[in-house]
C-alpha positions in Angstrom: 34.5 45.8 10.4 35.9 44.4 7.2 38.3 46.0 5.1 40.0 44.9 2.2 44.1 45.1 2.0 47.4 43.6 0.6 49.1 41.3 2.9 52.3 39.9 2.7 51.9 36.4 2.1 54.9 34.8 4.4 52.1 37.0 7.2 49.5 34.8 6.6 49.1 31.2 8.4 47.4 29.1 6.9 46.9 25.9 10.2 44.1 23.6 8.6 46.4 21.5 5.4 43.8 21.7 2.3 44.2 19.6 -0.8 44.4 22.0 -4.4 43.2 20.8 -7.3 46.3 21.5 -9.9 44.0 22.3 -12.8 41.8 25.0 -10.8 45.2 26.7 -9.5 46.6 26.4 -13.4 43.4 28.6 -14.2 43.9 30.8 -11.8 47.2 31.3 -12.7 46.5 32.1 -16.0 43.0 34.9 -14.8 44.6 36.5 -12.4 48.2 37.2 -14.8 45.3 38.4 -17.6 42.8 40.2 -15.3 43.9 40.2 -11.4 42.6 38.6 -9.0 38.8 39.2 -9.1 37.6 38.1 -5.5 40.1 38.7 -2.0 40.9 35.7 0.5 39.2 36.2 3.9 41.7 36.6 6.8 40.9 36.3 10.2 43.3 39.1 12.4 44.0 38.2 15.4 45.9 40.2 18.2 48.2 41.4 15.1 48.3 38.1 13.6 46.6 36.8 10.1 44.9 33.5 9.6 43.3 31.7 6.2 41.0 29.2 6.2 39.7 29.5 2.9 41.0 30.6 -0.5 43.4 27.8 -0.7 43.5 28.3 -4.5 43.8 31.9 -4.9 46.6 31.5 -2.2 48.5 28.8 -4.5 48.1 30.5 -7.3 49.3 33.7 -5.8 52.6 31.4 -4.5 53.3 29.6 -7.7 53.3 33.1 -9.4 55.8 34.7 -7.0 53.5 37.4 -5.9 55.0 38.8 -2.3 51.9 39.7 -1.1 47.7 39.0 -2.1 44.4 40.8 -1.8 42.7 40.1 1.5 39.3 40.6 3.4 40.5 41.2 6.7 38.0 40.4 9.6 39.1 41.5 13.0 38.7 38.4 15.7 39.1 36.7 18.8 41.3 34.3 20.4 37.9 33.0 20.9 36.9 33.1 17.4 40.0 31.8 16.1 39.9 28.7 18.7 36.3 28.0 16.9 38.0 27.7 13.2 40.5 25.5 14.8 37.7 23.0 16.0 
């Protein structure tokens, strides 16, 4: 089941390092002050515990703005299925 919700963002590990492209987060910046942020991150829970590996952007932009917490897909998982993200 997938639900959508606001999590904290110091919740949410983030274990594969991704590059951001400074323009795209600028942009971003700049939508989601005028309009909000338009489309969640996906997070993985996992035994009470939230990991992102995708979103990078949204996630920056969400940082650089000083937002406490972001709009996420949350997708209940495994150890298992976290293990096979990790690969």
């Amino acid at each position: 089941m997938v639900e959508i919700r606001e999590i904290p963002l110091a919740q949410i590990r983030r274990p594969l390092p991704r590059q951001t492209d400074p323009g795209k987060v600028q942009a971003l910046m700049a939508s989601i002050q005028e309009i909000g942020l338009q489309e969640p991150i996906e997070v993985l829970e996992v035994e009470g515990k939230y990991y992102s590996f995708s979103g990078c952007h949204r996630y920056e932009a969400f940082v650089r703005l000083g937002r406490d917490r972001i709009p996420c897909r949350v997708r209940r998982a495994t150890p298992a299925v976290l293990r096979l993200h990790l690969a």
